[in-house]
PyMOL Python script that loads the backbone (N, CA, C, O; Angstrom):
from pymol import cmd

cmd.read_pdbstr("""\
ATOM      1  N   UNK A   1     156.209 160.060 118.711  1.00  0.00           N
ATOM      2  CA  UNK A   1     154.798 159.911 118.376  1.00  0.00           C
ATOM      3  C   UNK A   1     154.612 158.593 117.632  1.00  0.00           C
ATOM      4  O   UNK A   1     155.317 158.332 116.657  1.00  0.00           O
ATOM      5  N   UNK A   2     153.600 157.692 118.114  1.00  0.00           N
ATOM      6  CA  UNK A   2     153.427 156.843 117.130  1.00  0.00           C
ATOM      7  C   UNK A   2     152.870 156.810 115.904  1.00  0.00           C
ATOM      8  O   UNK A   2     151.992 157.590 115.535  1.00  0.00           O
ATOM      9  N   UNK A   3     153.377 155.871 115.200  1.00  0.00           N
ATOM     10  CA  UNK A   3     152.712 155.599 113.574  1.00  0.00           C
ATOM     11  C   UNK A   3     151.312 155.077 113.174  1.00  0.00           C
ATOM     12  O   UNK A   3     150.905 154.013 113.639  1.00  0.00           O
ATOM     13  N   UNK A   4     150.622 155.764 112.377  1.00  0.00           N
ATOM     14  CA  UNK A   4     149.504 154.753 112.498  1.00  0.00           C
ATOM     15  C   UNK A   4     149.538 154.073 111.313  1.00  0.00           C
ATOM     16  O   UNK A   4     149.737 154.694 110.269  1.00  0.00           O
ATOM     17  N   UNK A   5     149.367 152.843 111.319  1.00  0.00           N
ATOM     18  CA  UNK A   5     149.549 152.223 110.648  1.00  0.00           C
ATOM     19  C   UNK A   5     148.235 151.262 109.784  1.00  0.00           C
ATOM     20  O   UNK A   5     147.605 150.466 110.481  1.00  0.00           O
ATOM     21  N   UNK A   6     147.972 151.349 108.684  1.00  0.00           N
ATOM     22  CA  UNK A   6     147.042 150.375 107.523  1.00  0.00           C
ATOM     23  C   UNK A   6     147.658 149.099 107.364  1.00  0.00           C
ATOM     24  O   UNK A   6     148.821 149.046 106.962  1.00  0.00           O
ATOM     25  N   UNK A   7     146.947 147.954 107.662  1.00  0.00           N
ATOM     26  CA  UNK A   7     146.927 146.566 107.187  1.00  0.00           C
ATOM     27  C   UNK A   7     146.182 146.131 105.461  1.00  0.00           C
ATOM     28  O   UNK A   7     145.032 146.080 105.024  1.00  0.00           O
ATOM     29  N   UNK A   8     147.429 145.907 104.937  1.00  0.00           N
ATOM     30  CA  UNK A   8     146.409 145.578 103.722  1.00  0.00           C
ATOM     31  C   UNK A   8     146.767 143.665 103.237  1.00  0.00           C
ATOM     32  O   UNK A   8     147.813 143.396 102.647  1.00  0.00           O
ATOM     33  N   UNK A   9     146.108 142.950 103.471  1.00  0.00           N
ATOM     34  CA  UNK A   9     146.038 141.392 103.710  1.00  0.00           C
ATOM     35  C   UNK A   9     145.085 141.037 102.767  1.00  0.00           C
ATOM     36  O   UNK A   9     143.870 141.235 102.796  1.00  0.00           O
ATOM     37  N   UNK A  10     146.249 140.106 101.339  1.00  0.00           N
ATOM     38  CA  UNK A  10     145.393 140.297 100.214  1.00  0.00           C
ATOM     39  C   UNK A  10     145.221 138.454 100.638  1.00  0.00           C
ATOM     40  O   UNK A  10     144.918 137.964  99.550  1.00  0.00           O
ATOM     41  N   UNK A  11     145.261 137.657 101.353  1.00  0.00           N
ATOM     42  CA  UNK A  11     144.327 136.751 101.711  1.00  0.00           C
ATOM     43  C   UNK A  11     143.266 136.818 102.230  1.00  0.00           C
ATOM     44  O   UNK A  11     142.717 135.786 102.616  1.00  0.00           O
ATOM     45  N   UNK A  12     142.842 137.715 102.343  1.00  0.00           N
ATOM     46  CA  UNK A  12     141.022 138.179 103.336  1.00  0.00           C
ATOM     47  C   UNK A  12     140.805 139.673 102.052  1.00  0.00           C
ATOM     48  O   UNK A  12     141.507 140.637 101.747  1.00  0.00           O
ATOM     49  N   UNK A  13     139.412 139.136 101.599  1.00  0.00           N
ATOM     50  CA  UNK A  13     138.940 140.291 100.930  1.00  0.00           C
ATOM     51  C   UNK A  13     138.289 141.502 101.376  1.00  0.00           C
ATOM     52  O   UNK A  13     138.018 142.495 100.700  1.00  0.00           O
ATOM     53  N   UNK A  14     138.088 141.306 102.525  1.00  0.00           N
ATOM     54  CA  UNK A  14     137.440 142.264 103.817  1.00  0.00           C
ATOM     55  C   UNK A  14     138.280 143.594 104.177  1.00  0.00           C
ATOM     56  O   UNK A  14     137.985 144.783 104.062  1.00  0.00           O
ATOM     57  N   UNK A  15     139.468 142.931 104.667  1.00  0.00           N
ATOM     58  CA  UNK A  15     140.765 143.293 105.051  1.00  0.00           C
ATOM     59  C   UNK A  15     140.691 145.007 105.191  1.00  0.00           C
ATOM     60  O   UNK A  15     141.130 145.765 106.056  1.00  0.00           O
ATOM     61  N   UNK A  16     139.979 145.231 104.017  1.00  0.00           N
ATOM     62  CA  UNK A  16     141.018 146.327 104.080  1.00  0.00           C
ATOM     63  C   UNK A  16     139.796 147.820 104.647  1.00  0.00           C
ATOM     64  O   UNK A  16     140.001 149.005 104.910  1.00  0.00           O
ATOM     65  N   UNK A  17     138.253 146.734 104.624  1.00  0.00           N
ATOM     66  CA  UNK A  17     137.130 147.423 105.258  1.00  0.00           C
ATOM     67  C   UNK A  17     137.190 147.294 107.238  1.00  0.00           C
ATOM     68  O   UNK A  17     136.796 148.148 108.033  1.00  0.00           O
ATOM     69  N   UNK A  18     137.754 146.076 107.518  1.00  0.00           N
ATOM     70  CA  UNK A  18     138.019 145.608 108.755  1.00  0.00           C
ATOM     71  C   UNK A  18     139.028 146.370 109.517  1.00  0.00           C
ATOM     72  O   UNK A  18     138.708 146.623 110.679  1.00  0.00           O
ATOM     73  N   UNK A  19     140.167 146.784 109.117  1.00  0.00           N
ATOM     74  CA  UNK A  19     141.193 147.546 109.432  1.00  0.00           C
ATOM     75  C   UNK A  19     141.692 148.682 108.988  1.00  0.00           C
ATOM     76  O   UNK A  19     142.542 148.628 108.099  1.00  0.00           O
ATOM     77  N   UNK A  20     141.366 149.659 109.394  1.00  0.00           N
ATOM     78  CA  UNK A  20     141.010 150.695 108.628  1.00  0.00           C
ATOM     79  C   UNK A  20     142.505 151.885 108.892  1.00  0.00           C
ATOM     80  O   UNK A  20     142.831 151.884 110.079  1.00  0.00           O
ATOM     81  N   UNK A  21     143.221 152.651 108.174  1.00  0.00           N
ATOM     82  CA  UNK A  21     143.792 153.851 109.163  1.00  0.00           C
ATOM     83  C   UNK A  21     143.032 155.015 108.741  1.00  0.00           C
ATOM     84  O   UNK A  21     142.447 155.378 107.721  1.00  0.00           O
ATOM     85  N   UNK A  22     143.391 155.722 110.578  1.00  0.00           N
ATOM     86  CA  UNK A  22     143.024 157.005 110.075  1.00  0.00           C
ATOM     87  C   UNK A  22     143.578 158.026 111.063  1.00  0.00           C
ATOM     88  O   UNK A  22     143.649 157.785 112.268  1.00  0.00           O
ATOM     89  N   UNK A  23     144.028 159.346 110.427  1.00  0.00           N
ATOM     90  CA  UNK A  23     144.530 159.739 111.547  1.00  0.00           C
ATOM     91  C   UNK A  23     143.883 160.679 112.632  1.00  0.00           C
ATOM     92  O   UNK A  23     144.215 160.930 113.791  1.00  0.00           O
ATOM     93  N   UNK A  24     142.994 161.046 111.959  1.00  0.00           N
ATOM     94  CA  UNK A  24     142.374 161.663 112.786  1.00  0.00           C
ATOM     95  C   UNK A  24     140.684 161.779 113.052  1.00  0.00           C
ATOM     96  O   UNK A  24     140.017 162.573 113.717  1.00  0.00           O
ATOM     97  N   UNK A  25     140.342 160.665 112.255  1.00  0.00           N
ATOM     98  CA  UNK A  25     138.518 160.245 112.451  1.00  0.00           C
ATOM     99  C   UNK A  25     138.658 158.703 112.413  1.00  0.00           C
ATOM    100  O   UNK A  25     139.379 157.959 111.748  1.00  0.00           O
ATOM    101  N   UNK A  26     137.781 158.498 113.297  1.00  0.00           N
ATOM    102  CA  UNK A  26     137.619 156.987 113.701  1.00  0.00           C
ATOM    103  C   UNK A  26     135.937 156.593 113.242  1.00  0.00           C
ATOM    104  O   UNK A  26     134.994 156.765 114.015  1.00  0.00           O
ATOM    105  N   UNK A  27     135.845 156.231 112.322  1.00  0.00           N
ATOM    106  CA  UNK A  27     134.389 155.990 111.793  1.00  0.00           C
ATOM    107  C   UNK A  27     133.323 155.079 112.890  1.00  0.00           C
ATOM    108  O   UNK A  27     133.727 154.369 113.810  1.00  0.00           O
ATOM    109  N   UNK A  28     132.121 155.275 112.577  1.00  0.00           N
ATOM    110  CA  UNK A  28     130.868 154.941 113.391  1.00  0.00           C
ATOM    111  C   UNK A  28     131.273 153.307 113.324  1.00  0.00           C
ATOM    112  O   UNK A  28     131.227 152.679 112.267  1.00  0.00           O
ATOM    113  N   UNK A  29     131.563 152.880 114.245  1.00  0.00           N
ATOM    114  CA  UNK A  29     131.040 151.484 114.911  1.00  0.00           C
ATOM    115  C   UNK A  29     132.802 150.985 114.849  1.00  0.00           C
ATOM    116  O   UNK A  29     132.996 149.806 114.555  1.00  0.00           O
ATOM    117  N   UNK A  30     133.779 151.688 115.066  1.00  0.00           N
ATOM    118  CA  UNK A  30     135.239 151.590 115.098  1.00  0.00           C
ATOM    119  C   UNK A  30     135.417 151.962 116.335  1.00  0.00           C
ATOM    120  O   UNK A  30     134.488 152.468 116.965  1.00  0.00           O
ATOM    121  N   UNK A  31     136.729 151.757 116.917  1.00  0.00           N
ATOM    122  CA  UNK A  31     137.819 152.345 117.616  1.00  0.00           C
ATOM    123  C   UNK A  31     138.906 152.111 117.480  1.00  0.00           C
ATOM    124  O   UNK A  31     139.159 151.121 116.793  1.00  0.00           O
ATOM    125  N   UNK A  32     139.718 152.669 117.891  1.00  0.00           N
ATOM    126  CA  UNK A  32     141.207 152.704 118.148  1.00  0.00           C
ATOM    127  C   UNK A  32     142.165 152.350 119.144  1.00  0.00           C
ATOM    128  O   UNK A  32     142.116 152.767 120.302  1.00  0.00           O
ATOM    129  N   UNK A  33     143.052 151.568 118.685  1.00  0.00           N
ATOM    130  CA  UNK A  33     144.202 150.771 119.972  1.00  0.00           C
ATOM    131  C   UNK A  33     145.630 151.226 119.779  1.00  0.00           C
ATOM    132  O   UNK A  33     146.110 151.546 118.692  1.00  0.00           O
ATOM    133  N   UNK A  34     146.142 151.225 120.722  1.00  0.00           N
ATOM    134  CA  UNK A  34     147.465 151.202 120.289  1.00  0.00           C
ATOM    135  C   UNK A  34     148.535 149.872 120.292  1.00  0.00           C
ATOM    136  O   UNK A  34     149.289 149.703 121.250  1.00  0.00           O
ATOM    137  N   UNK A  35     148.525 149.139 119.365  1.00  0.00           N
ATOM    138  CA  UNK A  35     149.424 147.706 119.172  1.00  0.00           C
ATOM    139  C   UNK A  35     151.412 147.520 119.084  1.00  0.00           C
ATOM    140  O   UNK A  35     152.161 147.827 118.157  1.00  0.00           O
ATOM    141  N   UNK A  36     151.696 146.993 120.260  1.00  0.00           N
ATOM    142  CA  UNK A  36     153.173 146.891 120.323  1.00  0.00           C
ATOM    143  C   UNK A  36     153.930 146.902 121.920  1.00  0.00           C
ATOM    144  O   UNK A  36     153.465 147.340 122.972  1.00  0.00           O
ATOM    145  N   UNK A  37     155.078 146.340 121.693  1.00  0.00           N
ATOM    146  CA  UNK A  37     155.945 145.581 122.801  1.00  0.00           C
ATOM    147  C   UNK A  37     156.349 147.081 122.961  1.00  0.00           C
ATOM    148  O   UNK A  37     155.775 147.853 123.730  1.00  0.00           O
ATOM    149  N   UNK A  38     157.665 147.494 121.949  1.00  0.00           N
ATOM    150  CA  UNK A  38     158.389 148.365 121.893  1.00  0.00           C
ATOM    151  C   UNK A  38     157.746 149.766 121.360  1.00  0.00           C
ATOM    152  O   UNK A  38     157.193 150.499 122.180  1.00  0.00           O
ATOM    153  N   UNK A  39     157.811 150.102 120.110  1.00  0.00           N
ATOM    154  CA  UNK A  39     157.808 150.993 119.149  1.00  0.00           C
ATOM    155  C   UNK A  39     155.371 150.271 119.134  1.00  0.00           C
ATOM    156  O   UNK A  39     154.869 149.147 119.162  1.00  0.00           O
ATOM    157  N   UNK A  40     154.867 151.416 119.090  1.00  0.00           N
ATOM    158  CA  UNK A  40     153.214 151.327 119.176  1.00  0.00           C
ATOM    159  C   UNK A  40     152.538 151.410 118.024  1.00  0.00           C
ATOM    160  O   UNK A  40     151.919 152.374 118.474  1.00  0.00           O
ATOM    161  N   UNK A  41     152.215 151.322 117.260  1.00  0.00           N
ATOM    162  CA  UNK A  41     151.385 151.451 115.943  1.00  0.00           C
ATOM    163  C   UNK A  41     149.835 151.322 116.310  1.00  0.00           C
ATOM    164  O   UNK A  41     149.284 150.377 116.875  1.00  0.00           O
ATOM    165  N   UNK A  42     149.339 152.369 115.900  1.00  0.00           N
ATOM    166  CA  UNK A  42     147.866 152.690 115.947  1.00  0.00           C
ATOM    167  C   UNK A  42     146.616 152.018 114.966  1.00  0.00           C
ATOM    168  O   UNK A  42     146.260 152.588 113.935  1.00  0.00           O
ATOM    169  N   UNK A  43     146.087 150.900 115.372  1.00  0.00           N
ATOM    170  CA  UNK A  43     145.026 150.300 114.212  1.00  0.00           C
ATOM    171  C   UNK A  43     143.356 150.848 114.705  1.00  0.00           C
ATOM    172  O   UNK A  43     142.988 151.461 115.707  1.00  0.00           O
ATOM    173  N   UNK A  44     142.782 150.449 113.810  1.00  0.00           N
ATOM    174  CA  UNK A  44     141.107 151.167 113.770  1.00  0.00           C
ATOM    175  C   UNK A  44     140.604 150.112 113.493  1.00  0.00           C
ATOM    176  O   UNK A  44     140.705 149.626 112.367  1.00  0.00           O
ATOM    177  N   UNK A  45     139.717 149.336 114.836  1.00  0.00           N
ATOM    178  CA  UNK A  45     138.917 148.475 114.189  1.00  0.00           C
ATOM    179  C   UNK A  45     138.123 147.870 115.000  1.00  0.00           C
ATOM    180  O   UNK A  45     138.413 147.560 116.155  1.00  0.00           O
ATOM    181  N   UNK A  46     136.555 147.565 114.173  1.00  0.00           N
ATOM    182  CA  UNK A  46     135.598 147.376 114.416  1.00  0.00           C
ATOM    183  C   UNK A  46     135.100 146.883 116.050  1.00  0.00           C
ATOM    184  O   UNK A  46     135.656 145.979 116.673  1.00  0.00           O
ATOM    185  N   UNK A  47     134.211 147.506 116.441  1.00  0.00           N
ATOM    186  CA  UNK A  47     133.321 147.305 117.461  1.00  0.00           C
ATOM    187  C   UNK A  47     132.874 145.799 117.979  1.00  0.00           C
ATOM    188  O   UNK A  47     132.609 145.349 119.094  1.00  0.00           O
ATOM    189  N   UNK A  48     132.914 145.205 116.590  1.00  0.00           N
ATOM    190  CA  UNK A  48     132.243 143.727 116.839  1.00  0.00           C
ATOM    191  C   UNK A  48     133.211 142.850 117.303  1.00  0.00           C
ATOM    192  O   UNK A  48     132.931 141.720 117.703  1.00  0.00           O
ATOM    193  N   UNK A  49     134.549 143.393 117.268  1.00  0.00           N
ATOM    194  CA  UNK A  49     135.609 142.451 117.650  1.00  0.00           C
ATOM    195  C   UNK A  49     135.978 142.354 119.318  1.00  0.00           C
ATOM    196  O   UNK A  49     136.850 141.693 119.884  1.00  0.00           O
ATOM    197  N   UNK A  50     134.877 143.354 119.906  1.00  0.00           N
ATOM    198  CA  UNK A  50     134.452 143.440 121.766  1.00  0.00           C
ATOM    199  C   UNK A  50     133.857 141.867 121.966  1.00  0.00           C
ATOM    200  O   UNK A  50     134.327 141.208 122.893  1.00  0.00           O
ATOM    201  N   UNK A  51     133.043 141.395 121.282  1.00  0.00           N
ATOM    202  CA  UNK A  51     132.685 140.268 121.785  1.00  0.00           C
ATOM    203  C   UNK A  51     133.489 139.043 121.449  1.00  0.00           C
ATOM    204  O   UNK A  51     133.079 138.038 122.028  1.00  0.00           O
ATOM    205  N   UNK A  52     134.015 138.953 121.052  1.00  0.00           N
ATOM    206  CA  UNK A  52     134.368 137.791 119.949  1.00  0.00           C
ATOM    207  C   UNK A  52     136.164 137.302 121.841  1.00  0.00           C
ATOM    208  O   UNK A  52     137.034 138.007 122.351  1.00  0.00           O
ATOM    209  N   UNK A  53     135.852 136.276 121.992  1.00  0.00           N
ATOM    210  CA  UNK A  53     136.636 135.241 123.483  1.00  0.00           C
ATOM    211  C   UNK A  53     138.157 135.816 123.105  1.00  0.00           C
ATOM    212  O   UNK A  53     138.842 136.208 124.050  1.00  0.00           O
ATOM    213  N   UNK A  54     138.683 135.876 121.818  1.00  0.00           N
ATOM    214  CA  UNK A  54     140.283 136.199 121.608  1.00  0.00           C
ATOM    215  C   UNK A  54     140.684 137.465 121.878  1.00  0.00           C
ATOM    216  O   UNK A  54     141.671 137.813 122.526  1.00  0.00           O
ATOM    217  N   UNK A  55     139.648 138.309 121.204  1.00  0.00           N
ATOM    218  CA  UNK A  55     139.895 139.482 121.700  1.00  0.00           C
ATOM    219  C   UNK A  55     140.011 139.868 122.961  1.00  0.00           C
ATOM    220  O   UNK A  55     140.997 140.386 123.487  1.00  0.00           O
ATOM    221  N   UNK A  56     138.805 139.561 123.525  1.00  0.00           N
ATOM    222  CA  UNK A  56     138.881 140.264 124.958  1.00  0.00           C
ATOM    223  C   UNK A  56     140.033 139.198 125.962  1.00  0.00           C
ATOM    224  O   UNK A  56     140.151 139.516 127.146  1.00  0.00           O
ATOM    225  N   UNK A  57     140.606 138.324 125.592  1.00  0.00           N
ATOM    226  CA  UNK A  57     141.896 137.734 126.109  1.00  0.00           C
ATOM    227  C   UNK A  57     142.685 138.866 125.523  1.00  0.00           C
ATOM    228  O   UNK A  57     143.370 139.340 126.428  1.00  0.00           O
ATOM    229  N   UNK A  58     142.864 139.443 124.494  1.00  0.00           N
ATOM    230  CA  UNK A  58     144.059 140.631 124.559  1.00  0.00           C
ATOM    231  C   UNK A  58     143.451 141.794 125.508  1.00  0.00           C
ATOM    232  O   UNK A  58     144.386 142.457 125.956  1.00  0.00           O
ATOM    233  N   UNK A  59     142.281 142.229 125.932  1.00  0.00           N
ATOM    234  CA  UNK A  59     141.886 143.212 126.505  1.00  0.00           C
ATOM    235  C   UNK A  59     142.308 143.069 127.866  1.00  0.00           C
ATOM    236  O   UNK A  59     142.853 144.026 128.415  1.00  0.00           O
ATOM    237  N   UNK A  60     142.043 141.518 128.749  1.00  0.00           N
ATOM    238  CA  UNK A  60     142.575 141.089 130.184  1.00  0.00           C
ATOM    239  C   UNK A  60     144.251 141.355 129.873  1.00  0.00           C
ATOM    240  O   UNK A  60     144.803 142.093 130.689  1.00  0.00           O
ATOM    241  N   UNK A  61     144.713 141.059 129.262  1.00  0.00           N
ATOM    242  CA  UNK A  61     145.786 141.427 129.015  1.00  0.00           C
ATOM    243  C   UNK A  61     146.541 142.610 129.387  1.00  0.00           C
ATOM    244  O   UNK A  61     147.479 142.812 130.158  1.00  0.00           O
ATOM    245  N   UNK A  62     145.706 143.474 128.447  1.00  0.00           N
ATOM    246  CA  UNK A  62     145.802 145.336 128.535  1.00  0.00           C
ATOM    247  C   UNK A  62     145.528 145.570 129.896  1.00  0.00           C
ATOM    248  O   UNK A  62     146.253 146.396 130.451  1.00  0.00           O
ATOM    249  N   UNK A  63     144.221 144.769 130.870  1.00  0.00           N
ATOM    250  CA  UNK A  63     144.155 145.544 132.219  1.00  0.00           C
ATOM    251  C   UNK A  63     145.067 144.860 132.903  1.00  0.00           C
ATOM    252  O   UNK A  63     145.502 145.543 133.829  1.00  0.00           O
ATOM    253  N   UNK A  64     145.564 143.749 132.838  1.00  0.00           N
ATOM    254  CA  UNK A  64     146.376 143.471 133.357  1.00  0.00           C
ATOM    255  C   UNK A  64     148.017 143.965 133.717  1.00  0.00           C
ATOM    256  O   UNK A  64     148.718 143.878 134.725  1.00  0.00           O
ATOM    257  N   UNK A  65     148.221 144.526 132.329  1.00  0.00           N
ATOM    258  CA  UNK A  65     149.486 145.416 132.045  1.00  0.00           C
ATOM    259  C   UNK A  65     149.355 146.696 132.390  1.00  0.00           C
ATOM    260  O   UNK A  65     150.207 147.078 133.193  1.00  0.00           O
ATOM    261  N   UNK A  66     148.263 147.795 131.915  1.00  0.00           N
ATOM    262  CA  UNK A  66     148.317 148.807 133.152  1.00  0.00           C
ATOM    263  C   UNK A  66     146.913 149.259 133.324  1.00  0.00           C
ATOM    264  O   UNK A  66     146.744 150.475 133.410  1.00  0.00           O
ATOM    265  N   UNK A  67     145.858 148.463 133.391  1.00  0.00           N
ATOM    266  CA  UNK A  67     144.575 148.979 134.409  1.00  0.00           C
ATOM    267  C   UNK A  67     144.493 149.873 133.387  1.00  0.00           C
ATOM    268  O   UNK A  67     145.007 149.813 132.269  1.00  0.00           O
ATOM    269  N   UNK A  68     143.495 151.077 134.086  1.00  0.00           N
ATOM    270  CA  UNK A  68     143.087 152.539 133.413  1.00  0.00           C
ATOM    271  C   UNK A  68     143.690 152.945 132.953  1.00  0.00           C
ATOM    272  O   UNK A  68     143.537 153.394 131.817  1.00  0.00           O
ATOM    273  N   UNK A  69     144.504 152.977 133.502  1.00  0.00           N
ATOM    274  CA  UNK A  69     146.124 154.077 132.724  1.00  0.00           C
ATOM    275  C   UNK A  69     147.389 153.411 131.656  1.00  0.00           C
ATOM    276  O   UNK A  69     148.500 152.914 131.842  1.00  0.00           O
ATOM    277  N   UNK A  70     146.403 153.759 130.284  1.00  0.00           N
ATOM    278  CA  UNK A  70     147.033 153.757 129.084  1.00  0.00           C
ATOM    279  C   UNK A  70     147.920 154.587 128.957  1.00  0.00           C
ATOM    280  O   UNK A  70     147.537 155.702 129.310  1.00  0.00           O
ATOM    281  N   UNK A  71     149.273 154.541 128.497  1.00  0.00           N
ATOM    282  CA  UNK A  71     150.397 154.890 128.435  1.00  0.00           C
ATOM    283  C   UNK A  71     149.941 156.110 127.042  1.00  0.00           C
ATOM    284  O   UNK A  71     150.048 157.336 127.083  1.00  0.00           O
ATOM    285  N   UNK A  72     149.502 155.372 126.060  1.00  0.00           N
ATOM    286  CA  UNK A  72     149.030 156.330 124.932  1.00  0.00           C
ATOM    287  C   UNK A  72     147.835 157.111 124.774  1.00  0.00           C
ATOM    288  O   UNK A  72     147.358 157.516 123.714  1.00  0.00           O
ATOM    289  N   UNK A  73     147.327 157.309 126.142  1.00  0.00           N
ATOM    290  CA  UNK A  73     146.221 157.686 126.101  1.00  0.00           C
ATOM    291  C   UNK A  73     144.803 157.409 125.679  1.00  0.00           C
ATOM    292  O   UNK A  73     143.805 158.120 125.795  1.00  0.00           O
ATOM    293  N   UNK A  74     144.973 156.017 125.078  1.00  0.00           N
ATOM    294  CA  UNK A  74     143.955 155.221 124.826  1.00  0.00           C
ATOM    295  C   UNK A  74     144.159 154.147 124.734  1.00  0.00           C
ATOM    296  O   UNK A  74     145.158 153.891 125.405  1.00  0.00           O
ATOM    297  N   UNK A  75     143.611 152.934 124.063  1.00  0.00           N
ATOM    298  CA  UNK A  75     143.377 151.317 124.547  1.00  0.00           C
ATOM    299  C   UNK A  75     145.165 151.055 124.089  1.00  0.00           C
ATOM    300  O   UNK A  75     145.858 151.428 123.143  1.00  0.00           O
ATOM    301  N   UNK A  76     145.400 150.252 125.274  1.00  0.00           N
ATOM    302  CA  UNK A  76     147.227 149.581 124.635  1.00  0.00           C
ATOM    303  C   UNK A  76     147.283 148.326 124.833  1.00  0.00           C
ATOM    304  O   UNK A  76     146.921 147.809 125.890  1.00  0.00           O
ATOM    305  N   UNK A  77     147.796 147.613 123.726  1.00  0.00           N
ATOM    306  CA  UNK A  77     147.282 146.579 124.208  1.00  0.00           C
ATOM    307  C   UNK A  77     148.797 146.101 123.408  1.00  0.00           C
ATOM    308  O   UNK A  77     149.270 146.350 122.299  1.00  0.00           O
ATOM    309  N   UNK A  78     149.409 145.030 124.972  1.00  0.00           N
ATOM    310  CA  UNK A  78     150.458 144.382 124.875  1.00  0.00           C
ATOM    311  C   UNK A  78     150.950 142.945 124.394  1.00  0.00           C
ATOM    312  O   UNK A  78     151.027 141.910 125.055  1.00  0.00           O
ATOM    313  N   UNK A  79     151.352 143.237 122.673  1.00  0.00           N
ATOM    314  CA  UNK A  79     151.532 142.259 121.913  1.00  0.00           C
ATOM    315  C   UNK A  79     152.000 142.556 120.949  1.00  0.00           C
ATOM    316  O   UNK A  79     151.740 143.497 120.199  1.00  0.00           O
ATOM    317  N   UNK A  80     153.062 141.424 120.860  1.00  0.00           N
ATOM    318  CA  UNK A  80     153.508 141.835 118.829  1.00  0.00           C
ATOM    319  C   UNK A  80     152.683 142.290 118.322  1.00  0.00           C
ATOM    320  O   UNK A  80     151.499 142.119 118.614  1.00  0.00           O
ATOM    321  N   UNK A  81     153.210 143.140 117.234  1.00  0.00           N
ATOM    322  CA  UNK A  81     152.071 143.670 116.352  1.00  0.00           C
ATOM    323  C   UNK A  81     151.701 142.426 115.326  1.00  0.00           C
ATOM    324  O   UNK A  81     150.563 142.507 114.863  1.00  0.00           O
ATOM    325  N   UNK A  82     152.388 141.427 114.951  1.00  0.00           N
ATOM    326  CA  UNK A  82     152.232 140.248 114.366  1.00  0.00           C
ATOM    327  C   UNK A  82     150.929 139.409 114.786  1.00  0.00           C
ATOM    328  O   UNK A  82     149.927 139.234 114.093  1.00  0.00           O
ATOM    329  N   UNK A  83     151.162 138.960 116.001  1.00  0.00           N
ATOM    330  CA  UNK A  83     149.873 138.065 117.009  1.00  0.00           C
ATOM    331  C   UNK A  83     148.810 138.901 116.477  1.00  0.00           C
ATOM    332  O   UNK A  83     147.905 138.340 115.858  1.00  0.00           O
ATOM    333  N   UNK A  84     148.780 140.628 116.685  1.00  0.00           N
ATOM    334  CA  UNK A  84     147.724 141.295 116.702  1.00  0.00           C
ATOM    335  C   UNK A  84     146.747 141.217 114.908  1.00  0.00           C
ATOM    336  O   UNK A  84     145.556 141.372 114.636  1.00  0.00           O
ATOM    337  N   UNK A  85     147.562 141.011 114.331  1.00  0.00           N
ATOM    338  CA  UNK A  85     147.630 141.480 112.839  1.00  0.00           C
ATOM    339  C   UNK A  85     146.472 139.658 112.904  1.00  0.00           C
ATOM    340  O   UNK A  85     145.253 139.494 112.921  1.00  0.00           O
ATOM    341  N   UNK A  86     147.779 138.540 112.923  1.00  0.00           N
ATOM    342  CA  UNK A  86     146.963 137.114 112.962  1.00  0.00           C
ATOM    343  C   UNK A  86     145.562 137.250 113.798  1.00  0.00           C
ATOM    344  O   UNK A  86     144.519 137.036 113.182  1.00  0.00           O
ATOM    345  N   UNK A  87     145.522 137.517 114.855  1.00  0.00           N
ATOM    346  CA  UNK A  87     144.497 137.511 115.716  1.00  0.00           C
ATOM    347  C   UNK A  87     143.166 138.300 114.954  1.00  0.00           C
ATOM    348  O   UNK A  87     142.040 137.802 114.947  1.00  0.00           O
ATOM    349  N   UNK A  88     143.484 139.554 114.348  1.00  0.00           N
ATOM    350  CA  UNK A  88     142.100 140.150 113.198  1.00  0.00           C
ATOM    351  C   UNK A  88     141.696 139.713 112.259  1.00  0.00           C
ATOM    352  O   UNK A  88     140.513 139.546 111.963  1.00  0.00           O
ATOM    353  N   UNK A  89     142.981 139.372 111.430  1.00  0.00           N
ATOM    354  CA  UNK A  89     142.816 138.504 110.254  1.00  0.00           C
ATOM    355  C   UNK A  89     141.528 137.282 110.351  1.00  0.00           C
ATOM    356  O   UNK A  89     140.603 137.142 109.551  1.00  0.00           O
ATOM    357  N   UNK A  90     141.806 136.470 111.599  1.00  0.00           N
ATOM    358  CA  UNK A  90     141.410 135.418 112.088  1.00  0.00           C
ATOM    359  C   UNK A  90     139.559 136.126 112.410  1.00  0.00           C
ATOM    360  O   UNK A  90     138.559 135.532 112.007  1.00  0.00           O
ATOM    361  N   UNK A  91     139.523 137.194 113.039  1.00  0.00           N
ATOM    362  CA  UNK A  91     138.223 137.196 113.314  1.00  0.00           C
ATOM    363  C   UNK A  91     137.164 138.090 112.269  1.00  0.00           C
ATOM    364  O   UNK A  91     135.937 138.193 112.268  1.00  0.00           O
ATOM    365  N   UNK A  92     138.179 138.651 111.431  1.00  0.00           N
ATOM    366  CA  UNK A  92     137.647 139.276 110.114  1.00  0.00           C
ATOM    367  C   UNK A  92     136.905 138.551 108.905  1.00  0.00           C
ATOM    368  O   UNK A  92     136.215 138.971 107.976  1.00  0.00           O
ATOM    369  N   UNK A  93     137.383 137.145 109.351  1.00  0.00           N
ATOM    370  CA  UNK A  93     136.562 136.100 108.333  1.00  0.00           C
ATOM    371  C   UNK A  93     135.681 135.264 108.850  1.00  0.00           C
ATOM    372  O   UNK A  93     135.338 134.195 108.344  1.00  0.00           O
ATOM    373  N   UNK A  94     135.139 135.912 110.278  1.00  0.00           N
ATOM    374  CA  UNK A  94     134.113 135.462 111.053  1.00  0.00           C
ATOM    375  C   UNK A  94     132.615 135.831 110.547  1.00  0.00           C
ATOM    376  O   UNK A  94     131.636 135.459 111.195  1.00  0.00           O
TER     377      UNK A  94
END
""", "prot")
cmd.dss("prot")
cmd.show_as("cartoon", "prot")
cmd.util.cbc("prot")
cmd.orient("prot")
């Protein structure tokens, strides 16, 4: 089973409203991905990060790697969890 995992990034004061864990409620205007090569860690985060050009380059990504069919049963998206972590950070201070 995977881990879900909290980002807490004391260079962004946001951080810790932007990336949220939870294990079992996903708050109004959130969703949930599953982030990783190997081993998957579960992050929660914001809606607004659908529009924003970087993101949805990790999303072509995800359909590219397996179309509809998420391995975890919901969004998977194939990348270090590192890139993924830089890549929010980056649009959290947007």
């Amino acid at each position: 089973m995977p881990r879900t995992m909290a980002i807490r990034l004391p260079c962004i004061t946001n951080a810790k409203k932007i990336l949220r864990w939870s294990e079992n409620h996903i708050p109004k205007g959130y969703f949930a991905v599953y982030v990783g090569e190997g081993e998957r860690k579960r992050f929660v985060v914001p809606i607004s990060f659908l529009g924003q050009p970087s993101f949805q380059e990790l999303l072509n990504q995800a359909e590219e790697e397996y179309g509809f069919d998420h391995p975890m049963g919901a969004l998977t998206i194939p990348c270090r969890e590192e890139v993924f972590i830089d890549l929010t950070s980056q649009l959290s201070g947007l």
